[in-house]
N, C-alpha and C positions, 0 to 999 in steps of 0.2 A: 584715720586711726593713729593715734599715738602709739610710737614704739618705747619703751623704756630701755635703761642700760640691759637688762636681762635676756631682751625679745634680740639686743645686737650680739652679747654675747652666744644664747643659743645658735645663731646665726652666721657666727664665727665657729663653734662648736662644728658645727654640719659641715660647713667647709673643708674644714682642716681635716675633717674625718670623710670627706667625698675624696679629696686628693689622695688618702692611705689605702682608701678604698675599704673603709670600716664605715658599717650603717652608725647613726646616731639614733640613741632611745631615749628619750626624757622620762624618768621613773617620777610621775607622781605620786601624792600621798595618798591613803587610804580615805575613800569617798564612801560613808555607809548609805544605808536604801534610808527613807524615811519607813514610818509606820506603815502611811499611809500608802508607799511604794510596796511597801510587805503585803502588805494585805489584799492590794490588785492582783499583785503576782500569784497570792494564795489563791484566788481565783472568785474574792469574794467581789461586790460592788460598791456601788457609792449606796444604793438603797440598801442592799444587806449591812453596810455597816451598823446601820439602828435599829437593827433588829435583837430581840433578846438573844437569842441563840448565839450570834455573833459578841452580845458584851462578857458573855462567859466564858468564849473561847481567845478574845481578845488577850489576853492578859498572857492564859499559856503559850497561846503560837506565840507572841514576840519574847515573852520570856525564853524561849526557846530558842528560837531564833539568833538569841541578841549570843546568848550562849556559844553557834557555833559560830556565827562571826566574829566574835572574843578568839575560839581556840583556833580560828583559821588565817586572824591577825598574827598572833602566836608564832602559829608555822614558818607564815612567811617574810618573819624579822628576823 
């Protein structure tokens, strides 16, 4: 594996914070679900996705969705 400057910085990070005896957090950034992670999680399948029932409600669950993930961004900036 290649390391880059970043992966020796972090690694100096951890260090210098092992010796103060402070944990190290690396805060990455906001990773959203895809659609298609939405919609397993909702509980639907891979065959229900083409079903009619599902194209009607498609639209509002993610609309919906995307809404509180919007306000929950929000929050925690």
């Amino acid at each position: 594996m290649i390391r880059s400057d970043e992966d020796d910085e972090f690694d100096r990070i951890e260090r210098e914070n092992a010796m103060k005896g402070q944990p190290y957090y690396y805060k990455h950034g906001w990773v959203s679900l895809t659609d298609k992670e939405i919609l397993t999680a909702y509980g639907w399948s891979s065959e229900e996705f083409k079903t009619d029932e599902f194209m009607r409600a498609k639209t509002l669950i993610l609309e919906g969705l995307r809404r509180i993930e919007i306000a929950i961004k929000e929050k925690n900036t």
